[in-house]
GUNU-156285 format. One line per 10 residues: number of its first residue (from 1); for each residue x, y negated, z of C-alpha. Coordinates in nm, 3 decimals, decimal comma, m for minus. Each point is the difference from the previous one (the first is absolute). Layout:
BEGIN
NUM) X/Y/Z; ... $
//
This chain:
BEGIN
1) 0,000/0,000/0,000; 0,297/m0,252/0,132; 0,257/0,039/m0,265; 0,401/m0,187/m0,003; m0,013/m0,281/m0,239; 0,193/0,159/m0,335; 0,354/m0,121/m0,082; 0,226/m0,157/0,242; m0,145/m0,264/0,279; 0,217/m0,223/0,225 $
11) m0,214/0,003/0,312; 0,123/m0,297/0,232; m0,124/0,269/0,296; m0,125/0,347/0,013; m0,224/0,078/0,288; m0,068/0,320/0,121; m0,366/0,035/0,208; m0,103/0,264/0,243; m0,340/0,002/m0,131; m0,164/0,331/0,127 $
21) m0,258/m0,160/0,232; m0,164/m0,176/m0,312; m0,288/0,263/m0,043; m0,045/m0,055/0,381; m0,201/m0,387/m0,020; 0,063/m0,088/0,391; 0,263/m0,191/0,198; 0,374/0,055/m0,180; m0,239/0,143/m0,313; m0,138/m0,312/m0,029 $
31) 0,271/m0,211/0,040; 0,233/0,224/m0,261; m0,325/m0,109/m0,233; m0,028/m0,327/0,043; 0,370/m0,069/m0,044; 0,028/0,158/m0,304; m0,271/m0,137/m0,173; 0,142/m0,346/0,088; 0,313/0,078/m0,027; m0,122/0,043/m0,379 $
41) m0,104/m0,320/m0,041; 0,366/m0,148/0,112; 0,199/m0,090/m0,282; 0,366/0,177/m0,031; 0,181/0,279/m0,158; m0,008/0,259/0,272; m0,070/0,381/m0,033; m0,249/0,196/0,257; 0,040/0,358/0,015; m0,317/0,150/0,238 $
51) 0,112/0,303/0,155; m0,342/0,172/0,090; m0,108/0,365/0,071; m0,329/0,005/m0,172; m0,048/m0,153/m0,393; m0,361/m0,115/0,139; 0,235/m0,333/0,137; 0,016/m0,081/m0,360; m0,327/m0,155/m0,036; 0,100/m0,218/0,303 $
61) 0,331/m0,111/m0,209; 0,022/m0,334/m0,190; m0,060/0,057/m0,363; 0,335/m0,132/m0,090; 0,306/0,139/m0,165; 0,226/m0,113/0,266; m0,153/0,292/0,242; 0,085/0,304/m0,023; m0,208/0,302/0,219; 0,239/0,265/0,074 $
71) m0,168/0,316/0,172; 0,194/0,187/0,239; m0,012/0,368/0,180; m0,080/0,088/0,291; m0,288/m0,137/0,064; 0,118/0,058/0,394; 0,071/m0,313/0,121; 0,324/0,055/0,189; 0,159/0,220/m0,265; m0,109/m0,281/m0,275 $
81) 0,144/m0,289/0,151; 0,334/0,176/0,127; 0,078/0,184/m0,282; m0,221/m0,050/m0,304; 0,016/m0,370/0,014; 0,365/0,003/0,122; 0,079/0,190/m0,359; m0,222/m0,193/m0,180; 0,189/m0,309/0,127; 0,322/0,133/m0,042 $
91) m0,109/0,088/m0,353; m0,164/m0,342/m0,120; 0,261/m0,218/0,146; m0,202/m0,326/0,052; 0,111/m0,304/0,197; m0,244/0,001/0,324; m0,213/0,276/0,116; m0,235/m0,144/0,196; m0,196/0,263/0,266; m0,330/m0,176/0,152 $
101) m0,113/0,274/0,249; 0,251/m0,041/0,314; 0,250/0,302/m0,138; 0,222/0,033/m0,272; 0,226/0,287/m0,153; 0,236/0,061/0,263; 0,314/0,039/m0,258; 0,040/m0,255/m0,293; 0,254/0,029/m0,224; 0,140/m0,229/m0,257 $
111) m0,067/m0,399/m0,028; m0,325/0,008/0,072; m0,124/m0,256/0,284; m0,275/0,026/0,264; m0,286/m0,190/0,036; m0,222/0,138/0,315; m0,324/m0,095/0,119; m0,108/0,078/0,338; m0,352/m0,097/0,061; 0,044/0,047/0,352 $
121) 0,170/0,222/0,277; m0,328/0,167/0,169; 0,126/0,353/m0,080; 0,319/m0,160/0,218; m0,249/m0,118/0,313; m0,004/0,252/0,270; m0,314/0,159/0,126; m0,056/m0,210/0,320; m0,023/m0,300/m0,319; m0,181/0,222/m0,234 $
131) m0,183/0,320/0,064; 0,095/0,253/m0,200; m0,260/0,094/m0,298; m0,212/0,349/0,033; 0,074/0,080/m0,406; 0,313/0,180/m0,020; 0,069/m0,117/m0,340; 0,010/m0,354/0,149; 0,215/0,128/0,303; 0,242/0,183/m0,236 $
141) 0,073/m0,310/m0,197; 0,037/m0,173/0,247; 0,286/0,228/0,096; 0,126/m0,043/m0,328; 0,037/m0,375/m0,028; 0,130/m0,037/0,366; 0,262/0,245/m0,116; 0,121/m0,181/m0,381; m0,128/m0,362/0,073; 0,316/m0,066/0,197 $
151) 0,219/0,134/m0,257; m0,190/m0,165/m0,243; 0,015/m0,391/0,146; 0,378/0,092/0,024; 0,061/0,115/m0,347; m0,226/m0,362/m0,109; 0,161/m0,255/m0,173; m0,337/m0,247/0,058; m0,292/0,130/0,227; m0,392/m0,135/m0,051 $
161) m0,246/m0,005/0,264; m0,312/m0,152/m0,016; m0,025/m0,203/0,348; 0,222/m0,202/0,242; m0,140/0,256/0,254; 0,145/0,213/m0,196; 0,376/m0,084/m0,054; m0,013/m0,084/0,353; m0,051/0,402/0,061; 0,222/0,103/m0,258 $
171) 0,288/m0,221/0,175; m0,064/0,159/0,374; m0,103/0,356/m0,124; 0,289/0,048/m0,260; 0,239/m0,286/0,083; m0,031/m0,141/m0,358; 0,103/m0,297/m0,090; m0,239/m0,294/m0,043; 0,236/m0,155/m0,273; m0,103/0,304/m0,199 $
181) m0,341/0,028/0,044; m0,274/m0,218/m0,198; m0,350/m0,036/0,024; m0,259/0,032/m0,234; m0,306/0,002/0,072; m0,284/0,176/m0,191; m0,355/m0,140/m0,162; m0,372/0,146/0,023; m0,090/0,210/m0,294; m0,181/m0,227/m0,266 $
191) m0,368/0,133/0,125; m0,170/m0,349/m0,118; m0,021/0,150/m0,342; m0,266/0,232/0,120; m0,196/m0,306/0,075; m0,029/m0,137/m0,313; m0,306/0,144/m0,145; m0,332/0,168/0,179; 0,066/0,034/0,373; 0,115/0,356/0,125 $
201) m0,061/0,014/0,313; m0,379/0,075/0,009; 0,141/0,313/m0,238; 0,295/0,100/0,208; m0,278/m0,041/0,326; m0,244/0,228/m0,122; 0,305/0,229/m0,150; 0,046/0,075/0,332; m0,356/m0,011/0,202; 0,135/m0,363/0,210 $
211) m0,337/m0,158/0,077; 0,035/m0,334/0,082; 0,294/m0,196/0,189; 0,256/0,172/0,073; 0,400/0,012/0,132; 0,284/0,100/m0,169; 0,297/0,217/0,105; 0,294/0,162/m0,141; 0,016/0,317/0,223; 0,292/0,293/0,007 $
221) 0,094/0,282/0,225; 0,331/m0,173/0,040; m0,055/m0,166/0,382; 0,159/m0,313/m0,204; m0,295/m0,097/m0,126; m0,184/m0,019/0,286; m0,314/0,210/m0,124; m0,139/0,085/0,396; 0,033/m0,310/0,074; m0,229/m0,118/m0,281 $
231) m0,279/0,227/0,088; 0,074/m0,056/0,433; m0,083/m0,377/m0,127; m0,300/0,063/m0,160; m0,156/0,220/0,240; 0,038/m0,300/0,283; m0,133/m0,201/m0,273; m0,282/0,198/m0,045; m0,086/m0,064/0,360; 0,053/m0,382/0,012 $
241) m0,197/m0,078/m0,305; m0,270/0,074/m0,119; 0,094/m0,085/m0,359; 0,004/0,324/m0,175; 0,276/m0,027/m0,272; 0,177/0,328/m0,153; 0,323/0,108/0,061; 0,152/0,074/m0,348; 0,410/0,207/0,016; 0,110/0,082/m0,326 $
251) 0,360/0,131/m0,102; m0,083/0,358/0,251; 0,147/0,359/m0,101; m0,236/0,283/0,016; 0,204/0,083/0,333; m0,050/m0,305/0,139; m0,352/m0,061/m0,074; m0,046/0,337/0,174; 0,207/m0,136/0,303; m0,171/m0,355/0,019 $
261) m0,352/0,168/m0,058; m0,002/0,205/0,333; 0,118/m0,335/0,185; m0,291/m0,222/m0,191; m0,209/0,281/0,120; 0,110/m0,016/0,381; m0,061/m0,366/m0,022; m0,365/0,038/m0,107; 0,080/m0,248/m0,332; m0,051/0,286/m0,263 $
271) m0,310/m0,186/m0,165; 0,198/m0,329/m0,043; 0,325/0,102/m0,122; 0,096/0,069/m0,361; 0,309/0,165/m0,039; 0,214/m0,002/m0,367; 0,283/0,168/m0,131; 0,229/m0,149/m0,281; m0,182/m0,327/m0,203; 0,085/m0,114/m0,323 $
281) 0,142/m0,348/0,048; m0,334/m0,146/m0,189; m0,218/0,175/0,313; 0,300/m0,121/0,230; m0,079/m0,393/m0,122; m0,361/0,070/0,061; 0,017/0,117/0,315; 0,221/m0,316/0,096; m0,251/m0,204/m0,102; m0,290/0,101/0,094 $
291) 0,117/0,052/0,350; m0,144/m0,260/0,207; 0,383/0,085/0,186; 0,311/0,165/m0,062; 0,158/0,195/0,315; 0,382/0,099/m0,066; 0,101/0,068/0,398; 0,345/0,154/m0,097; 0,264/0,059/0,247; 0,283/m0,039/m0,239 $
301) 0,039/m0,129/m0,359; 0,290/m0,089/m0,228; m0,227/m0,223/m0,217; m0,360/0,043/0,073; m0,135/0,003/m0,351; m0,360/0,061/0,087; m0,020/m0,317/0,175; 0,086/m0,183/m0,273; m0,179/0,196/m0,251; m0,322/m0,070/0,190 $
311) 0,048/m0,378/0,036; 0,040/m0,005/m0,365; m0,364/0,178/m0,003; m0,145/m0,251/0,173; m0,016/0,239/0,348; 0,050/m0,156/0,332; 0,272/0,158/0,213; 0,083/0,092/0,311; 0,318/0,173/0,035; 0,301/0,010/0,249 $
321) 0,373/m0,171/0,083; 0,111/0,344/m0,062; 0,305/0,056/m0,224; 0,026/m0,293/m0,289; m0,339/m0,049/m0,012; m0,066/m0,352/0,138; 0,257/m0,092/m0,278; m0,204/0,167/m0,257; m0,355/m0,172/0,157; 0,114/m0,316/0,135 $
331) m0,263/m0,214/0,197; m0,298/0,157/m0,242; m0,065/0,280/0,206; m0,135/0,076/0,375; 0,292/0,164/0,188; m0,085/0,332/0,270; 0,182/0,226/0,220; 0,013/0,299/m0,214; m0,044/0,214/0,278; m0,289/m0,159/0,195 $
341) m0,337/0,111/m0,135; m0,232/m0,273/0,176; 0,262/m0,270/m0,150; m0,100/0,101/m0,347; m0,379/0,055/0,005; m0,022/m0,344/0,160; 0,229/m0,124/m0,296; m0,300/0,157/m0,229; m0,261/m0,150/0,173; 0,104/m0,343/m0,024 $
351) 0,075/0,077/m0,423; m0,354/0,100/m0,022; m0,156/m0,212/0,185; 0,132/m0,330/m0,081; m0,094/m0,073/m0,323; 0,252/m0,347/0,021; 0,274/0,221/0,126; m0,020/0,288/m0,267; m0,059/m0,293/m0,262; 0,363/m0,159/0,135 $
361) 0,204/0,342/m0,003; m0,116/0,108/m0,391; 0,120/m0,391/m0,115; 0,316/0,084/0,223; 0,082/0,311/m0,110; m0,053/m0,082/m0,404; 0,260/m0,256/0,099; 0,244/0,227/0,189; m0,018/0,247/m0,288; 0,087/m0,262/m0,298 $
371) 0,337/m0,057/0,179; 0,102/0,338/m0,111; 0,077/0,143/m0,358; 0,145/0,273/m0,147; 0,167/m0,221/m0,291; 0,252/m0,147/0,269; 0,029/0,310/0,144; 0,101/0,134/m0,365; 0,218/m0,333/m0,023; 0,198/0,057/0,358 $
381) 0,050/0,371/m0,098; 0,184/m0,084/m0,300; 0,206/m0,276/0,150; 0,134/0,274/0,220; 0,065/0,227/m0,286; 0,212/m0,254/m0,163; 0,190/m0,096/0,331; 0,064/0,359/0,088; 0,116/0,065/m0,372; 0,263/m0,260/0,067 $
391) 0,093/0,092/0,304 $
//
């Protein structure tokens, strides 16, 4: 599909991508997307090759003859990056390999310089900071980055991270240096395009039986994210008030909807909760905005993309200091103790019931969200190309 050009081309850089999380449209998916399809739209003479495990990343791939999708085998993760894409590097020979997803291969050989991003240092945090997540998959990466993330921000020539909060962790946890760390800082997703024509949310609302108002969540069985704590605060809600909005969690596993069910059951809030797995981002920017409030309680976050991805929906939020998310929200959003369940259902009930107040946060929050964009990320990402070329 992605061919070389024909005949001989004098590329001013050749980039090499670890692109493999490309088919996978969340966190360091997304951001791999977005900077490649404005990277395209910067002008220069530089080659991409897109190291991937699965062709289906193609049809997330610029349609330009300066990328080139290179599939690699195994499709297991470890054995890819340390020895497939070690090879393939070795092999190709281009200027900067940059590696967005905390690791890198742990031998490089040649010329070729690193560019790491680290989105943040969580897997790093110990377990009286972060519990430790019930999904072994999750707990065995974990294990994984902890173990090649410090040889990785060694090996670096430049290191991204996408907070202040951040770098700061980076410098204490793996005693890098701040002179050669930079931040960039990421952008919603461009979900205002899916309010251009006839509204969706009535469809996406019946789509999935949500009758009337309702709050929004982003729930996982990761303890990260908080989900208990979402449905402990709308039980004590449902006891203050008598409002009688839904609860509404997408983003759920079949395990964990299995694990979150017997607790929505215990706390008697079966016939107001609607549970979700997986959205498409066009249901995702529905559900933002036709939340009457966003609740993103997290107890750690090296960016906090939700947050921003619901202001840009028009969603009030409330959300929490934790991690770099009060850099990411600013003063548009109503601040909680993660980890104190009366705290955030009074946080609700003022968003619902003050019109003035709700009316305040959306205007806020469209702000706060324009401040960001993904064509300076694109912009700072190549400045650090070119400075770590000449290094």
């Amino acid at each position: 599909m992605f061919k070389e050009f024909q005949g001989k081309v004098s590329w001013q850089m050749r980039i090499g991508i670890d692109a493999r999380l490309l088919t996978y449209r969340r966190g360091i998916g997304n951001f791999v997307y977005n900077l490649l399809t404005e990277l395209a739209k910067l002008p220069g003479n530089e080659q991409y090759i897109l190291y991937v495990d699965d062709m289906q990343a193609a049809q997330f791939v610029p349609q330009d003859p300066r990328f080139i999708v290179k599939k690699l085998w195994p499709r297991l993760y470890p054995l890819w990056e340390q020895v497939s894409l070690a090879l393939a590097i070795t092999c190709d020979g281009p200027d900067i390999l940059h590696c967005p997803a905390n690791t890198a291969p742990l031998f490089l050989f040649g010329n070729v310089k690193l560019v790491l991003t680290v989105p943040d240092v969580m897997y790093a945090l110990p377990k009286s900071v972060l519990p430790q997540s019930p999904s072994l998959y999750q707990r065995l990466g974990r294990m994984y980055y902890r173990f090649f993330a410090r040889f990785a921000v060694k090996r670096a020539l430049r290191i991204m991270t996408l907070s202040e909060h951040s770098k700061h962790d980076l410098v204490n946890i793996f005693n890098v240096l701040k002179e050669k760390i930079a931040v960039v800082y990421l952008a919603a997703n461009p979900m205002q395009q899916y309010f251009e024509g006839p509204s969706i949310v009535e469809e996406v609302m019946e789509r999935f039986a949500i009758e009337g108002k309702f709050i929004f969540a982003l729930g996982a069985l990761d303890p990260r994210k908080n989900t208990l704590g979402i449905l402990n605060s709308f039980a004590l809600l449902r006891k203050m008030s008598t409002l009688s909005p839904q609860l509404v969690i997408a983003g759920l596993t079949q395990a964990a909807k299995k694990r979150f069910s017997r607790i929505i059951d215990a706390l008697g809030i079966q016939k107001q909760v609607v549970l979700l797995g997986f959205v498409s981002e066009q249901e995702l920017a529905a559900l933002y905005k036709g939340s009457e409030v966003f609740v993103y309680p997290s107890l750690y976050e090296g960016f906090g993309m939700p947050v921003l991805e619901a202001m840009a929906c028009g969603a009030p939020v409330i959300t929490t200091t934790a991690g770099s998310i009060p850099e990411v929200a600013g003063e548009a959003a109503l601040f909680v103790d993660p980890k104190n369940p009366e705290e955030i259902s009074h946080a609700i009930l003022r968003i619902i019931t003050d019109a003035e107040l709700r009316n305040r946060m959306i205007e806020q929050g469209l702000e706060q969200s324009k401040r960001f964009s993904w064509a300076d990320t694109a912009r700072q990402v190549m400045e650090i190309y070119r400075a770590s070329l000449n290094a």
